[in-house]
N, C-alpha and C positions, 0 to 999 in steps of 0.2 A: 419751715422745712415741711416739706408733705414727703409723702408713701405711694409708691404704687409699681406693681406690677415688678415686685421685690425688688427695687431699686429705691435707694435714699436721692429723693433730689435737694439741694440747698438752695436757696433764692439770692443767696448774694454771692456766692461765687460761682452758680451754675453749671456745676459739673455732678455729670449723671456719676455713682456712686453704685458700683455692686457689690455684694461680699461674696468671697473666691468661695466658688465651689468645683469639687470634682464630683465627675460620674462615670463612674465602671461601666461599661455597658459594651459584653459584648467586644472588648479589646479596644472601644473609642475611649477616651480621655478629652475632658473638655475640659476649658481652661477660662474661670470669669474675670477679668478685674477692673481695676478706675477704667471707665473709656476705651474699654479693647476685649476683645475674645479673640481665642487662637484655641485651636481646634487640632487634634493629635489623632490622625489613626495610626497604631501600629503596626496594622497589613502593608501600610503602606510605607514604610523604612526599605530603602534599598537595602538591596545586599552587601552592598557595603561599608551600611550603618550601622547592620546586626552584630554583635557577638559572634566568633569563629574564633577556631582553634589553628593556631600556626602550624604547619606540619612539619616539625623541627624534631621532633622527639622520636623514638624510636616506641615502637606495640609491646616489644618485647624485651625485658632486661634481666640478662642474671647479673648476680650479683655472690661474694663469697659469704658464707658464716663465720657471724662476729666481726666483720666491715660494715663502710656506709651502702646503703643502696639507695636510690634518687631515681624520681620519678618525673621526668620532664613535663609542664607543660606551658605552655603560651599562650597568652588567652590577647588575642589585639580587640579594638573597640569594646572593653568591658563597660567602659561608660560606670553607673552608679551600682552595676551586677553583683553577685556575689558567686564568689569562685571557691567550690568544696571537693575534699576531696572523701572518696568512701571504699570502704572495704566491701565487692561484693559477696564474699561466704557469709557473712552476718549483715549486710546492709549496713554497718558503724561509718556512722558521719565520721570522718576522722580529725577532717581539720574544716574552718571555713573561713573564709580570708585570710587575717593574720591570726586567729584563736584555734588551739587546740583543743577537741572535746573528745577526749580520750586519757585514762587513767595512765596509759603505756607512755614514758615519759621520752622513747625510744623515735618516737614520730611528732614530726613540727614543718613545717610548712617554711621556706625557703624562699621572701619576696624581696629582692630589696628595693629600697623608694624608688618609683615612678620607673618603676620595670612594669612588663607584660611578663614575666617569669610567676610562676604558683608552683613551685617542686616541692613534692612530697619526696624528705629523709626520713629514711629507718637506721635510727646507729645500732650497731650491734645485732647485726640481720640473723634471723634464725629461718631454718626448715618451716617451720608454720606459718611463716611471714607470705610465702608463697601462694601463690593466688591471683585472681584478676583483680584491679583497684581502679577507680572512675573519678577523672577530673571532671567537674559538672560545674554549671552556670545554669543561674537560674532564671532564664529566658521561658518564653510560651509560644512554643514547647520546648522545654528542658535540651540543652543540646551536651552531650559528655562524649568521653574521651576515656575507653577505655585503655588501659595497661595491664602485660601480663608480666607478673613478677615470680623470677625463679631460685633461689637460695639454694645451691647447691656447699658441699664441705670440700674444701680443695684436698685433695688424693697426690702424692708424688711417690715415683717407682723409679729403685734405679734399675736402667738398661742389663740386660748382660745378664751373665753365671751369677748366681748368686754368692759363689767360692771365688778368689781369686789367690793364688801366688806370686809370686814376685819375692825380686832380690832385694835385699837392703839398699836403703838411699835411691832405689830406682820408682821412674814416674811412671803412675798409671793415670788415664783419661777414664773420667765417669759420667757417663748419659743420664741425666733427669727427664723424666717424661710427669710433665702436672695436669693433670685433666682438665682446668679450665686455667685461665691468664688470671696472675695473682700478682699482686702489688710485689711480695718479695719471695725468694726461697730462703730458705738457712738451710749450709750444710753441717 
């Protein structure tokens, strides 16, 4: 067995022998092994090998207090990526793939297997909840997706005089007016 020029060579089976290195360099990736190198630059991925965001989802979503609110996103070609999501008023990682890192037991992340789905839930959506939040991948450079989240308190008013009379046993019609679409009313 000799040595040279960092390759193991064998004398009886004859095959040149490298041990796998990588090299950062600059975004090249080089690749050594038994009898073969293959060689990765990643300027050179088409566009449509990259990481991108489906445009499925909506920029903007209210949502009511004390319901779910969900945060669409689509992430196609993630490949080996990792897909987070973040609150920008404090920068809080909130979720990152399938892990929560957040004490607020209220937010969790929404995949199911061998989906392109990443939705961030908030059960029990409050006023403060409100704010812009960022699905990100962690490509070079960073590609995200922001969302604007709005928590409003649903409001209902009925139409009309505030007094009404009427005879016994006789019908009257009553107008609901609810400031934003809510799952139910109760009268």
């Amino acid at each position: 067995m000799t040595r040279g020029n960092n390759a193991t060579y064998s004398d009886s089976s004859l095959v040149k022998i490298k041990p796998f290195i990588i090299l950062i360099l600059n975004f090249n990736i080089c690749f050594h092994h038994i009898s073969a190198s293959s060689f990765l630059n990643l300027n050179d991925l088409t566009n449509s090998d990259r990481p991108f965001f489906d445009d499925i989802s909506p920029r903007n979503v209210s949502a009511v207090v004390d319901e779910i609110a969900i945060l669409r996103c689509r992430v196609k070609n993630k490949g080996n990526r990792t897909v987070s999501w973040m609150r920008k008023r404090d920068l809080h990682i909130l979720t990152t793939n399938i892990y929560t890192y957040t004490g607020d037991q209220r937010f969790s992340v929404l995949h199911p297997p061998s989906s392109e789905d990443w939705d961030l839930k908030i059960d029990y959506a409050q006023p403060r909840d409100s704010g812009v939040y960022e699905c990100q991948v962690n490509t070079e450079p960073k590609i995200n997706l922001a969302i604007v989240l709005e928590i409003t308190a649903a409001r209902a008013k009925i139409l009309g005089s505030t007094e009404i009379h009427v005879k016994r046993d006789s019908t009257i019609a009553l107008a609901c007016s609810v400031n934003i679409h809510a799952s139910s009313v109760i009268w």
